[in-house]
VOGU-3710 file (C-alpha; in Angstrom, 3 decimals, decimal comma):
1> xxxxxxxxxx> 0,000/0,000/0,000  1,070/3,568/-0,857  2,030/5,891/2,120  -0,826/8,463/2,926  1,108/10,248/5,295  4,632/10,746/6,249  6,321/11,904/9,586  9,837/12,227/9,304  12,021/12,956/12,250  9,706/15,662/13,615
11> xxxxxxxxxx> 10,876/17,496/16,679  7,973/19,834/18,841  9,853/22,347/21,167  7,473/24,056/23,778  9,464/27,153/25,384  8,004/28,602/29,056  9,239/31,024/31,662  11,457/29,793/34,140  9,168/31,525/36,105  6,650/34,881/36,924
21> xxxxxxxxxx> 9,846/37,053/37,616  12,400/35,641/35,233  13,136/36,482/31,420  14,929/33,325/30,800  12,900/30,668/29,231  12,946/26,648/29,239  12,288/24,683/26,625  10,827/21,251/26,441  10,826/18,891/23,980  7,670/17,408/23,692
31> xxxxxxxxxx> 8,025/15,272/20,900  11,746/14,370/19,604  12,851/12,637/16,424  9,682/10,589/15,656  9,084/9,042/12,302  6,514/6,848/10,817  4,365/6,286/8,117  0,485/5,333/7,403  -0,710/3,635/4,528  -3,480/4,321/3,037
41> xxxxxxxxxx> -6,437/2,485/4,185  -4,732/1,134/7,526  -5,336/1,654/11,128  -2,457/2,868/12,470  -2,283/2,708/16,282  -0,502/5,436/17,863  -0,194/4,285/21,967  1,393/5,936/25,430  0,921/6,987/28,309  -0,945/10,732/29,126
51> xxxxxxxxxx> 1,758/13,449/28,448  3,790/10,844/26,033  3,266/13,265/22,890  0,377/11,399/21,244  -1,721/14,506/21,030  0,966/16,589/19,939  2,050/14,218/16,975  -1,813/14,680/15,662  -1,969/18,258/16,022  0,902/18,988/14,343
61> xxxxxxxxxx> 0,049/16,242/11,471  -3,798/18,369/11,011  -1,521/21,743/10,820  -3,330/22,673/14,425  0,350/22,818/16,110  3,533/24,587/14,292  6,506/21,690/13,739  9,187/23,230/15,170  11,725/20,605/13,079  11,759/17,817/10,561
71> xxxxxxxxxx> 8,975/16,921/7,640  5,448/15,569/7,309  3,728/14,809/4,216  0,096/14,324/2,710  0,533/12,429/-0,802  3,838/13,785/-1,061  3,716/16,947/-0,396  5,315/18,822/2,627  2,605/20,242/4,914  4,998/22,609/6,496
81> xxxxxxxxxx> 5,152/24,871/2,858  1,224/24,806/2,682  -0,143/28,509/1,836  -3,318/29,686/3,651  -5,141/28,365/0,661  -3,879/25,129/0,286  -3,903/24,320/4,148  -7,976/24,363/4,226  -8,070/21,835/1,313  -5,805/19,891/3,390
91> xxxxxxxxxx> -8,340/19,818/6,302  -11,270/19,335/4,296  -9,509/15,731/3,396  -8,052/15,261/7,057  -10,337/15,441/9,629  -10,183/14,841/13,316  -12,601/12,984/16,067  -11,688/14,436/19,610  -11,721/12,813/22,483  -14,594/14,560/24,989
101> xxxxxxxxxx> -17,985/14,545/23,288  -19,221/16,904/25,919  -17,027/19,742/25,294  -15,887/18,967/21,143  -19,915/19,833/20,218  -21,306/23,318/20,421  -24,173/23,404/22,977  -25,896/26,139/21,543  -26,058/24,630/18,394  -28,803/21,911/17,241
111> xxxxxxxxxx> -27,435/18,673/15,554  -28,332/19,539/12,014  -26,282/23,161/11,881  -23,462/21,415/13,321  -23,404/19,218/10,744  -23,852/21,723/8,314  -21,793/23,851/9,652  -18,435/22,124/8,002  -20,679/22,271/4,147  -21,164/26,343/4,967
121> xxxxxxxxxx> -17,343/26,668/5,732  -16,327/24,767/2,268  -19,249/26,208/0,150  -21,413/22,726/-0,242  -24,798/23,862/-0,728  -26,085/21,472/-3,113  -27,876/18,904/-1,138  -26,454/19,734/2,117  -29,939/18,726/3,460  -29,918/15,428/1,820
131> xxxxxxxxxx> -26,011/14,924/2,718  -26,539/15,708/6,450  -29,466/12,995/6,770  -28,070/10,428/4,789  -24,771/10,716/7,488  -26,799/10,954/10,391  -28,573/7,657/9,265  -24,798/6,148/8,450  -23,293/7,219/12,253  -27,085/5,829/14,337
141> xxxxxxxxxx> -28,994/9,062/13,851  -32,446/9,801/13,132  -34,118/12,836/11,514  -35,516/13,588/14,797  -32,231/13,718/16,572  -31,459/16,429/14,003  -33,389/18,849/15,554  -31,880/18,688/18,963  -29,353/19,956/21,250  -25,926/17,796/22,560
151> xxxxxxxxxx> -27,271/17,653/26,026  -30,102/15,980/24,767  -28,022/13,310/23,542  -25,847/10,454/26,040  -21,907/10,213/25,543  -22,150/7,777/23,097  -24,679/9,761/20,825  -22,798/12,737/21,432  -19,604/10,904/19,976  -21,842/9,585/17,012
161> xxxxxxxxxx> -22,458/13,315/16,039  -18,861/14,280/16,397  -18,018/11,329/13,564  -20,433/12,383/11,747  -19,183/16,461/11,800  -15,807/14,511/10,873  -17,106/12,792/8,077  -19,427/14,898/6,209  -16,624/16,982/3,783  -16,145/12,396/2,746
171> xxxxxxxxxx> -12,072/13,077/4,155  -10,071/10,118/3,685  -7,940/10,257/6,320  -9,246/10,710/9,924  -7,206/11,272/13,460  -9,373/9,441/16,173  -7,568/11,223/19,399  -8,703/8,585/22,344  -11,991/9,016/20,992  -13,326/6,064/23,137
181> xxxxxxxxxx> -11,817/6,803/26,486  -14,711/8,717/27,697  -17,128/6,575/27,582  -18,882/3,313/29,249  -17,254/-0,022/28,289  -20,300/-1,380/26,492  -21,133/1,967/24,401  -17,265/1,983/23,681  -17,872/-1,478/21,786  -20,573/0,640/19,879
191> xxxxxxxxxx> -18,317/2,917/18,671  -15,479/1,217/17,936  -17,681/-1,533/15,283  -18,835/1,524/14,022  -15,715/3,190/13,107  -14,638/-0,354/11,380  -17,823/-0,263/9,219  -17,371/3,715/8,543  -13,910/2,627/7,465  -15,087/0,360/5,043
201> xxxxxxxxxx> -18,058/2,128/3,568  -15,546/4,989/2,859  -12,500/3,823/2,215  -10,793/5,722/5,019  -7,684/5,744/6,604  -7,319/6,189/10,655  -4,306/7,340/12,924  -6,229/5,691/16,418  -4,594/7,658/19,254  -5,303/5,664/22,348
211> xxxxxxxxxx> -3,640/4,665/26,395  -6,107/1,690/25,701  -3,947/-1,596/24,675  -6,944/-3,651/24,389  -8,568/-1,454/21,897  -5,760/-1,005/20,117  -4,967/-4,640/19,577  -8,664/-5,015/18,188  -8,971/-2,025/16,062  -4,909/-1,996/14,295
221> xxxxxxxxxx> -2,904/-4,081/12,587  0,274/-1,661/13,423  0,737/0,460/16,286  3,512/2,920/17,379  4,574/2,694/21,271  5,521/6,886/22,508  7,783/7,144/25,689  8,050/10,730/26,488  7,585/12,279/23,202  10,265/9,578/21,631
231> xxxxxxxxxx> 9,243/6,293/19,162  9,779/3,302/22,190  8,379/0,670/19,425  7,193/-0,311/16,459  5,427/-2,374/14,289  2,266/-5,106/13,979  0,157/-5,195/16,600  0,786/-9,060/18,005  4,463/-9,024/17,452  4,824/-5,714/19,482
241> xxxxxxxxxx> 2,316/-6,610/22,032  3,441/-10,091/22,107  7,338/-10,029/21,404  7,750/-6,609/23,436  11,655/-5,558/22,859  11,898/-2,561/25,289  11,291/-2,404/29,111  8,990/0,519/28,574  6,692/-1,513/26,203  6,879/-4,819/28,809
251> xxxxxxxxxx> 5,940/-2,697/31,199  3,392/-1,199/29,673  1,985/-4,162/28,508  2,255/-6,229/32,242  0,056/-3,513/33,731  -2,960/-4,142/31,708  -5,303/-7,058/32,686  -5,818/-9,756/30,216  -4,645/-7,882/27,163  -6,178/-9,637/24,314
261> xxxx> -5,061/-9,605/20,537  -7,757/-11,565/18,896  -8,416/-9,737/15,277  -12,168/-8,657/14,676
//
């Protein structure tokens, strides 16, 4: 399979105060000298613990976080040198699903202008009415639920909407940041079948950000291990989780109860 996207030894260098009364500044590397590729039509799992750079890695692959060194590219082309212009068609065919349904949705907003909302921004107004219900029907949604409010809706709903806000510009590549994590174990199930059947009806592509081994080793056939902003491991999912090769990964892996790496 062809590479969709490219990350090649990227670097992310936050710089603070030393403190309120000092000039000098410190700066932290957040994420240092990570590469990897995703193929076009995989599920690339992207795994660590909280502060290990996984959200900065897919904000600066979207263009929502400045790379402070090194190269990442959409179809060959270098995201960094994107003009103003060329950066919004980039995000109309990379979208993102955020982890926290209860703050990524607009509460003053009903269902059907949030899903709209994305068509307005891009200038689809050619069956935008006819676009937004046949996605609400693809993510669990009725035409009633279009005329509500998020805190109508339960977590898992809520999360159904946000896939759908992801998916109605049809990207073909989607970052899933722990999109799971906040949610009950069985309605987690829910939404992970339906992001494998999404995936299939449109031929996407998925970097699946996640702390969650167990979900991982269901949902991707390769998966990248992050140890404080660093690349600890990689490769496919049962020879990583497995055939571990670093402490950091054994140790990760010991601490999670039954992990399981039966294939859907």
């Amino acid at each position: 399979m062809e590479n969709l996207i490219e990350i090649k030894n990227v670097y992310k260098t936050f710089e603070s105060k030393a403190n309120a009364f000092s000039k000098n500044t410190i700066k932290t590397n957040a994420v240092e000298n990570v590469s990897f590729d995703i193929k076009k039509g995989e599920i690339k799992g992207l795994v660590g613990e909280s502060g290990s750079g996984k959200t900065t890695v897919c904000n600066m692959i979207l263009k929502l976080t400045d790379i402070s060194k090194g190269t990442i590219l959409y179809k060959g082309e270098d995201i960094t040198k994107f003009n103003k212009k060329e950066t919004k068609d980039f995000r109309k065919h990379c979208q993102m699903i955020f982890q926290n349904p209860y703050s990524s949705l607009n509460p003053k907003m009903k269902v059907f202008d949030i899903l709209k909302e994305p068509l307005d921004v891009y200038g689809f107004k050619k069956d935008a009415t006819k676009k937004i219900l046949e996605m609400a029907r693809n993510v669990g949604l009725t035409e009633y639920d279009l005329k509500k409010y998020p805190h109508e809706f339960s977590g898992g709903q809520r999360q159904r909407i946000a896939i759908a806000r992801a998916l109605i510009l049809n990207p073909e590549f989607i970052v899933a940041d722990e999109p799971v994590s906040a949610l009950d174990i069985s309605i987690q199930a829910q939404i992970i079948n339906l992001l494998i059947d999404l995936k299939n009806e449109y031929n996407l592509t998925y970097l699946f950000i996640s702390h969650d081994l167990n979900v991982v080793s269901y949902l991707c056939k390769n998966v990248v291990i992050l140890n404080k902003g660093k690349i600890e491991e990689e490769g496919i999912v049962e020879d990583v989780f497995n055939n571990p090769k670093t402490e950091y990964t054994k140790t990760l892996i010991n601490s999670i109860p039954k992990l399981k790496t039966d294939k859907f």
